[in-house]
C-alpha positions as CSV (number, residue, x, y, z in Angstrom):
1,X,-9.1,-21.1,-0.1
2,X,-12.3,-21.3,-1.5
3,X,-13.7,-25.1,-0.7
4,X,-15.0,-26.5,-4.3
5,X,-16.5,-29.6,-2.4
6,X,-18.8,-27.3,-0.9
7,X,-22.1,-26.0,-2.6
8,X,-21.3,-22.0,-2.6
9,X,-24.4,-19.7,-3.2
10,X,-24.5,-18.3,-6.6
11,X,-22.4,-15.2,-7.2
12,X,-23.0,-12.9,-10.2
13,X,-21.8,-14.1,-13.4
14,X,-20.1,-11.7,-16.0
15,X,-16.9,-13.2,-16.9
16,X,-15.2,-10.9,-14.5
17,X,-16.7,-12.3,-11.6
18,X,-15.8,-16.0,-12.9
19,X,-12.1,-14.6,-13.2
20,X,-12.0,-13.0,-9.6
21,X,-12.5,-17.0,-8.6
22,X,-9.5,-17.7,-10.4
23,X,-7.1,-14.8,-9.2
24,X,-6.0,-16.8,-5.9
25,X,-4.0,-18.6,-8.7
26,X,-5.6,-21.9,-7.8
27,X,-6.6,-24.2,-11.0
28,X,-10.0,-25.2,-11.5
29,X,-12.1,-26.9,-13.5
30,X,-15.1,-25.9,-15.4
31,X,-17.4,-28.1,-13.4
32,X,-16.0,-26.5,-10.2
33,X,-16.5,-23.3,-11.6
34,X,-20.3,-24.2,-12.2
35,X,-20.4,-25.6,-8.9
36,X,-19.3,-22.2,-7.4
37,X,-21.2,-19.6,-9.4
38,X,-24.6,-21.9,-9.9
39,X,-24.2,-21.4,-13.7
40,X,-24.6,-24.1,-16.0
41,X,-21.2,-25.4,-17.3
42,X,-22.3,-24.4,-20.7
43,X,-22.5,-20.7,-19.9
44,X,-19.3,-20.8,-17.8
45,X,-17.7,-22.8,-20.5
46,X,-17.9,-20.2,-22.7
47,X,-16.9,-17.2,-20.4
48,X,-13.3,-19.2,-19.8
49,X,-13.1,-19.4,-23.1
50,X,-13.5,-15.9,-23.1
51,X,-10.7,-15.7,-20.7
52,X,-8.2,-17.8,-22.2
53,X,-8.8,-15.9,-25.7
54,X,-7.7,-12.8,-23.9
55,X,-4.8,-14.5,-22.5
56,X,-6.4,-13.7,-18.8
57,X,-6.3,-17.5,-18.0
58,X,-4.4,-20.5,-18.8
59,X,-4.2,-23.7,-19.3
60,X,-3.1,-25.7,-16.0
61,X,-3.1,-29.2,-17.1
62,X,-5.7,-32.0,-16.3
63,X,-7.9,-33.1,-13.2
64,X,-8.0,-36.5,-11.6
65,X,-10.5,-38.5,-14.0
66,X,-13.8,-40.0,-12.3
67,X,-14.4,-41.8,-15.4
68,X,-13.7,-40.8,-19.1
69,X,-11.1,-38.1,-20.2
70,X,-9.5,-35.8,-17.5
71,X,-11.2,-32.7,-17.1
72,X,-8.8,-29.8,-17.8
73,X,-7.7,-27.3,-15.3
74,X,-7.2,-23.6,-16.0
75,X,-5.9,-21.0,-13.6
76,X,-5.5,-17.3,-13.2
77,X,-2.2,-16.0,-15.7
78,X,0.2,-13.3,-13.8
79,X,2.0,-12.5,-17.2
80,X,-0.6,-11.4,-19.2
81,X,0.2,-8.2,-18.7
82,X,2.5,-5.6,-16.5
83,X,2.0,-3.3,-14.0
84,X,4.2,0.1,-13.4
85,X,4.7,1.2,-9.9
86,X,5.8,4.2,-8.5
87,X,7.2,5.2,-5.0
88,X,8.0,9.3,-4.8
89,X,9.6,10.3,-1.7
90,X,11.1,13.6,-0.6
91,X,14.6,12.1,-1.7
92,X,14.0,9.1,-3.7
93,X,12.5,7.3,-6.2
94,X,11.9,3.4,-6.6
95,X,10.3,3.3,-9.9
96,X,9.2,-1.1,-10.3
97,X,7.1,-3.7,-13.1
98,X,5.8,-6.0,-11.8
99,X,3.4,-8.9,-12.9
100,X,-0.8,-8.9,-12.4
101,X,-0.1,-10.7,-9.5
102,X,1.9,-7.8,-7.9
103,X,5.1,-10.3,-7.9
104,X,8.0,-7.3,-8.7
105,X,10.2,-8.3,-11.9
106,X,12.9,-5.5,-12.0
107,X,13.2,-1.9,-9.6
108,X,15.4,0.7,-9.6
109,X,15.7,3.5,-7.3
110,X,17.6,7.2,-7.7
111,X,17.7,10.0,-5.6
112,X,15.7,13.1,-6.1
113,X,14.3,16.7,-4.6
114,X,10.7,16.5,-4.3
115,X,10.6,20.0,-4.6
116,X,12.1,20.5,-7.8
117,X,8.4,20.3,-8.9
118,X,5.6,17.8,-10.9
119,X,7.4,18.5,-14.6
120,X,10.8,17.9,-14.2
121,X,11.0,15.6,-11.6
122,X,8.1,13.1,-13.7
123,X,9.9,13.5,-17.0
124,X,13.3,11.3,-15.7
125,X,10.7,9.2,-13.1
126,X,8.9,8.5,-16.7
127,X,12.0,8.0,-18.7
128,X,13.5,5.3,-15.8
129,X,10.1,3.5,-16.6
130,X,10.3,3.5,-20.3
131,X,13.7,1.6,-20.1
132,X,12.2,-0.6,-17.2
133,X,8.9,-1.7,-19.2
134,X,11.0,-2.1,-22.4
135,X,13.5,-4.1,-20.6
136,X,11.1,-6.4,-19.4
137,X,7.9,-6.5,-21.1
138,X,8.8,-9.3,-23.7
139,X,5.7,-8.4,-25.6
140,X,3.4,-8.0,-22.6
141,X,1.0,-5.0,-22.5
142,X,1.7,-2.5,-19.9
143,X,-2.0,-2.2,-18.1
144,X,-1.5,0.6,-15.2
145,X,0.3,2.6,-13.5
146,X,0.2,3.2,-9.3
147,X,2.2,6.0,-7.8
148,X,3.0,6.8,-3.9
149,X,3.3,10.6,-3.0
150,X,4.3,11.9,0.2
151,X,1.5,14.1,0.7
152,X,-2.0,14.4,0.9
153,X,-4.1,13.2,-2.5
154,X,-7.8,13.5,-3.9
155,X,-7.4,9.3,-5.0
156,X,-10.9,9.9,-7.3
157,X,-8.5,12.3,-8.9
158,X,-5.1,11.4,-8.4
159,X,-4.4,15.0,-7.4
160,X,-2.2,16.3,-4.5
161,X,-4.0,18.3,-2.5
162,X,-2.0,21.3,-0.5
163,X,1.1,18.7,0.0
164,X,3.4,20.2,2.8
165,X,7.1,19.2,1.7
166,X,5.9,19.2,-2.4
167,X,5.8,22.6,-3.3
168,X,4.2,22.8,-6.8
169,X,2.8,20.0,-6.9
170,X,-0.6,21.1,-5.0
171,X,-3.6,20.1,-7.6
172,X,-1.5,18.8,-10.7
173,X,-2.7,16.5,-12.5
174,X,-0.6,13.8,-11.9
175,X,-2.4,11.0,-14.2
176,X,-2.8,13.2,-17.2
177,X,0.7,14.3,-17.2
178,X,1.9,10.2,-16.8
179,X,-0.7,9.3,-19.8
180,X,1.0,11.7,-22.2
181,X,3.8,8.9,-22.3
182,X,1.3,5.8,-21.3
183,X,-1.6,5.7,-22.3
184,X,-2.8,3.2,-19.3
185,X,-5.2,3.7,-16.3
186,X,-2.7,5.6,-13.0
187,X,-3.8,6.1,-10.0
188,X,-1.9,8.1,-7.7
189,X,-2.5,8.2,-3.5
190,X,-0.8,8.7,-0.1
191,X,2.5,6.7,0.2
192,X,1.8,5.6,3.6
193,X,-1.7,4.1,1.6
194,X,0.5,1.9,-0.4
195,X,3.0,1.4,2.6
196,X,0.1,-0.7,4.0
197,X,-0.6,-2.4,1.3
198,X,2.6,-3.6,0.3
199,X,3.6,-4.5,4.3
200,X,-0.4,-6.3,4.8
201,X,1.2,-8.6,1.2
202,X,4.5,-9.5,2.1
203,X,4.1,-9.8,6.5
204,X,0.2,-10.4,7.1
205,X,-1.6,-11.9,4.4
206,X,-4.2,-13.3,6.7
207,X,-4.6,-9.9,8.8
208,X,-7.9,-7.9,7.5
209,X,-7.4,-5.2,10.1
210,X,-4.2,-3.1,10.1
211,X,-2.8,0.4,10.8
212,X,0.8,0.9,9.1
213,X,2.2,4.1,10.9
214,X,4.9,5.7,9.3
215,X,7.4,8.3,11.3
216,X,9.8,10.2,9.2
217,X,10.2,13.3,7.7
218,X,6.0,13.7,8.1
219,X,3.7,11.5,10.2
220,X,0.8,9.7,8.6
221,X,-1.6,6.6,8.9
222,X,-2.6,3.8,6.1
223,X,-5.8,2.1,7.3
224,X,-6.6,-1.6,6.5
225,X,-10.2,-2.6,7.9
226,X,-12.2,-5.4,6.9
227,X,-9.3,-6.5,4.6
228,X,-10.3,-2.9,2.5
229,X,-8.1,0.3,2.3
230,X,-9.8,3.0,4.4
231,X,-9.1,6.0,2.2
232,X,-12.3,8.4,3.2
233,X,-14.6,10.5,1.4
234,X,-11.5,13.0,0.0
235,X,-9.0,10.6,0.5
236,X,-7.9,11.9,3.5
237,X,-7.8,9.2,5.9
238,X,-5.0,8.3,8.2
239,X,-3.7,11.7,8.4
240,X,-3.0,11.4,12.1
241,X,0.1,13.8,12.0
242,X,-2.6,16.9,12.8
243,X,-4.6,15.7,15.5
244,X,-3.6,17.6,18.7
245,X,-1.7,15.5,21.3
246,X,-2.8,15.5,24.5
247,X,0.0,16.2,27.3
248,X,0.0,12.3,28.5
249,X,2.2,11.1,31.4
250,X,6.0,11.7,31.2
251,X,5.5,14.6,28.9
252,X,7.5,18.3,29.6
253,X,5.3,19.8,27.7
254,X,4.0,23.7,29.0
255,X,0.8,23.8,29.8
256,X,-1.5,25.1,26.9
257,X,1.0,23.2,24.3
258,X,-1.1,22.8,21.4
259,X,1.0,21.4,18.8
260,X,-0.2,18.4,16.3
261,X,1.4,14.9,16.6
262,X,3.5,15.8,13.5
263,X,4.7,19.3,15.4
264,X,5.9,17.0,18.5
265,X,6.8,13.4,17.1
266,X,8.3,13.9,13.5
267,X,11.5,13.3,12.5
268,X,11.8,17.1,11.7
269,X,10.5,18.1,15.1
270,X,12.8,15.6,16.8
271,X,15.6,17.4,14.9
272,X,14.9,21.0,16.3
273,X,14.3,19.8,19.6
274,X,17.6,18.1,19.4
275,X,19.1,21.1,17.6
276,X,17.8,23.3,20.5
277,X,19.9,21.2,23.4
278,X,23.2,22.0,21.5
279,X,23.2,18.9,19.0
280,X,24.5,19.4,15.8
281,X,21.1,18.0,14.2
282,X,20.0,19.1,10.8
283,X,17.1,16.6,9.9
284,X,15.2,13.2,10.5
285,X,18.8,11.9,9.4
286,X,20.8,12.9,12.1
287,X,18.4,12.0,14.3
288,X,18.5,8.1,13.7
289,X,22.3,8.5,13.5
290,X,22.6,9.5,17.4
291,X,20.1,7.4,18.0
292,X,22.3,4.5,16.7
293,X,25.2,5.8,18.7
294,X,23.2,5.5,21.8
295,X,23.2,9.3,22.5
296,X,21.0,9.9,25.4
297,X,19.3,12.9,24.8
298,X,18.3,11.6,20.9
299,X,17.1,8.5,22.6
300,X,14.8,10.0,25.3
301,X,13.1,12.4,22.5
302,X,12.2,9.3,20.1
303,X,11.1,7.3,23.2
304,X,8.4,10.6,23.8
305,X,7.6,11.2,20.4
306,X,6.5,7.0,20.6
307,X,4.6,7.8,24.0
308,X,3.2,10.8,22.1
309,X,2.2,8.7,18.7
310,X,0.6,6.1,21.6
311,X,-1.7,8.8,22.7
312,X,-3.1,9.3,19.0
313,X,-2.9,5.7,18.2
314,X,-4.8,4.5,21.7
315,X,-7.9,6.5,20.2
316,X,-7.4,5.0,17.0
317,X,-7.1,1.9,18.8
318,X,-10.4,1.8,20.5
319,X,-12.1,2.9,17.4
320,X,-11.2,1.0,14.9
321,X,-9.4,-2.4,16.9
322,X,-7.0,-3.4,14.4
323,X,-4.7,-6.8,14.8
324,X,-1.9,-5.3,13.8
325,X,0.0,-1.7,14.5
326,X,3.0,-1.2,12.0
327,X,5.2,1.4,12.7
328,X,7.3,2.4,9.7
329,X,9.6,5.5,8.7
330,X,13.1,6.3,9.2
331,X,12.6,7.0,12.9
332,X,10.8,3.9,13.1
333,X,14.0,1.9,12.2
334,X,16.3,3.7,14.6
335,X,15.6,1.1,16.7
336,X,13.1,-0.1,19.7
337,X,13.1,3.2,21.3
338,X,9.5,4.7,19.5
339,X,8.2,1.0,19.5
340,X,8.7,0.9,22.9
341,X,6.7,4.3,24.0
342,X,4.1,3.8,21.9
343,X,3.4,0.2,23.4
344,X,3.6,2.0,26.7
345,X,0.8,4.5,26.2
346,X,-1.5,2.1,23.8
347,X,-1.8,-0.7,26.3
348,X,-1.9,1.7,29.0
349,X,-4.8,3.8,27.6
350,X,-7.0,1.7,25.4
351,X,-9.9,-0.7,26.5
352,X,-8.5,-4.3,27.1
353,X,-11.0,-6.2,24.8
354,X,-9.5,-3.6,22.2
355,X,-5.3,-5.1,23.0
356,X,-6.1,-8.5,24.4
357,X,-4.7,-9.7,20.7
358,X,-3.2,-6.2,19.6
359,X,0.8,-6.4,18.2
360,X,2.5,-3.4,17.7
361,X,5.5,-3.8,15.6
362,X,8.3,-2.7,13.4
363,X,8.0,-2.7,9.3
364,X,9.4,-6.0,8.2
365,X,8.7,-5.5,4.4
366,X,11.8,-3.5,3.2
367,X,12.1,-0.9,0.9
368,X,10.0,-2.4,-1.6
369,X,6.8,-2.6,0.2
370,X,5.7,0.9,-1.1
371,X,6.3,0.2,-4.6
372,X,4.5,-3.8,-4.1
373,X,1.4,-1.7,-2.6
374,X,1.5,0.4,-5.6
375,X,1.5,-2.5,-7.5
376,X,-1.4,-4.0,-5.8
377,X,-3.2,-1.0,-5.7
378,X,-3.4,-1.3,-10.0
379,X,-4.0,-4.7,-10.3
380,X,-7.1,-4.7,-8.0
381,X,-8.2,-1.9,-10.3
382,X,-7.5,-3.1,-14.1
383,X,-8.5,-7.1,-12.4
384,X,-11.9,-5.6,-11.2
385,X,-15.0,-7.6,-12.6
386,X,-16.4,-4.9,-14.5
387,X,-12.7,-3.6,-15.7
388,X,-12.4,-7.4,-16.6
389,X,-15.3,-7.6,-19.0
390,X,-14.6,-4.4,-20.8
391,X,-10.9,-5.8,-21.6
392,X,-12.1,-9.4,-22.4
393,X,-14.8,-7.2,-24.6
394,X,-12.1,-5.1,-26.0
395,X,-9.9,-8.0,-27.0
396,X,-12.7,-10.0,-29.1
397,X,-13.4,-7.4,-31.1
């Protein structure tokens, strides 16, 4: 919370940077607003003007008066418009609207084959949206649209980029395709991107450094430092599932083992490993299930596949020192049994100035954290100062 007592050096003043003052929902007045940016209150008087013309701002009620009228308050004003977010995974589909504030109004969720291609599978995504925004829009403009894929994207383009379980989807032109039916801003990434987004919102608010780790079908990293996604030059940031695994403590691994964390510590690669000691294991699914039931043999393999994420995540770790680990997927929430060996390698293998305040624990945000990050993900992109002024622009004409 910004301290409006407290002389703050002057900030730029476009009428988008006055709004980014506002977005933490708290009301203000004018003269605090001056007394923040170092603007005269005539020029910020007429920039929140600007605001509330475009419906950007509202009118919170009145200030205590230190003589004469009440000065009034205006805040930030979540409903000026809606944002469409989209979470793809290789067999569902949470398709959510939610408010400029990222607050989710109405969801719904289907199942779905990733691989029956870009075309088909958008057209019904698309068509559950249409019902969604008119259901809930009441008038409000729609303003974006975020989507999560499971697979590796260009963000600047919002193209997949040689996505292992999408087949067909490599280089489509996701955004172009979504435009034909709204004509909005989309931006499209990684869905363990948004995953760490949406679980930084709803468990750590206050946390500026986080990994979110998510273990399912794939294996992939979203990267929160300095309170900023960490996509990378391509986009192509977190993807810790193809680093090679060292053969760490504990591990039955044959000497000259090469194989990528994804190769050993997947959901899929816990299956055939399972499936080769006589289990009747057919994917990531089965695998949780005997899990659950306490089978031995199921619980031993996701205990090493943590002790084998540990060994990627204790480099990670060291580089980076994040607050928080979050370890997410389906295998994640088989229980404590990957939490467990990936505690035991990190703390055994990274610096202690690096874990003298590290936690490493279990998603908490449910299953709509991906489609909250995607959310967030928009609204930091159509609320942007310069995005700001072009719509305030764009609505005074």
């Amino acid at each position: 919370m910004v301290d409006v007592l407290r002389p703050a050096p002057a900030i730029a003043s476009g009428i988008g940077e006055i709004f980014q003052i506002l977005r933490d929902g708290h009301a203000r007045t004018k003269a605090e607003l001056a007394v923040l940016t170092g603007l005269a209150r005539s020029t910020v008087a007429l920039r929140v003007d600007a605001l509330l013309a475009a419906d950007l701002v509202r009118p919170a009620g009145e200030a205590v008066s230190t003589g004469g009228r009440p000065p009034a308050r205006v805040a930030f004003n979540p409903r000026a418009g809606l944002v469409l977010a989209v979470d793809l995974g290789a067999t569902h589909a949470t398709v959510a609207v939610a408010d400029l504030a990222a607050v989710i109004l109405d969801a719904r969720t289907r199942t779905i084959d990733i691989g029956d291609g870009p075309e088909s599978l958008l057209d019904t995504i698309l068509a559950d949206a249409a019902e969604l925004v008119d259901s809930t829009a009441a008038g409000l403009p729609l303003v974006g649209v975020g989507i999560g894929v499971p697979g590796p994207v260009e963000h600047s383009t919002g193209r997949p980029t040689n996505p292992p379980i999408m087949p067909g989807w490599d280089r489509f032109d996701v955004p172009a395709y979504v435009q034909k039916t709204f004509d909005v801003p989309v931006l499209v990434d990684n869905d363990v991107n948004i995953l760490a987004l949406g679980e930084q919102a709803m468990s750590w608010p206050q946390v500026e450094d986080l990994v979110f780790v998510k273990v399912s079908t794939g294996i992939g990293a979203g990267i929160i430092a300095g309170g900023q996604l960490q996509r990378g030059a391509q986009g192509s940031a977190g993807d810790m599932g193809h680093v090679q695994v060292p053969a760490g403590a504990g591990s039955t691994r044959e000497p000259g083992d090469e194989r990528d964390l994804e190769a050993l510590a997947s959901g899929s690669a816990l299956a055939i490993a399972l499936r080769e000691e006589g289990l009747d294991v057919h994917g990531p699914s089965d695998v949780v299930d005997l899990v659950r039931a306490g089978n031995a043999a199921a619980i031993e393999a996701t205990r090493q596949a943590g002790r084998d994420v540990g060994e990627v995540l204790a480099t990670v770790v060291n580089l980076l020192n994040p607050s928080i680990i979050v370890l997410g997927g389906s295998i994640a929430r088989a229980g404590e049994h990957l939490l467990a060996g990936v505690r035991e390698v990190v703390y055994r293998r990274s610096i202690p100035l690096a874990t003298q305040h590290l936690a490493i624990v279990q998603s908490q945000a449910g299953d709509r954290a991906a489609v909250l990050g995607a959310a967030i993900m928009v609204a930091r992109e159509v609320l942007s100062p310069a995005s700001v002024d072009r719509y305030v622009a764009a609505k005074a004409r």
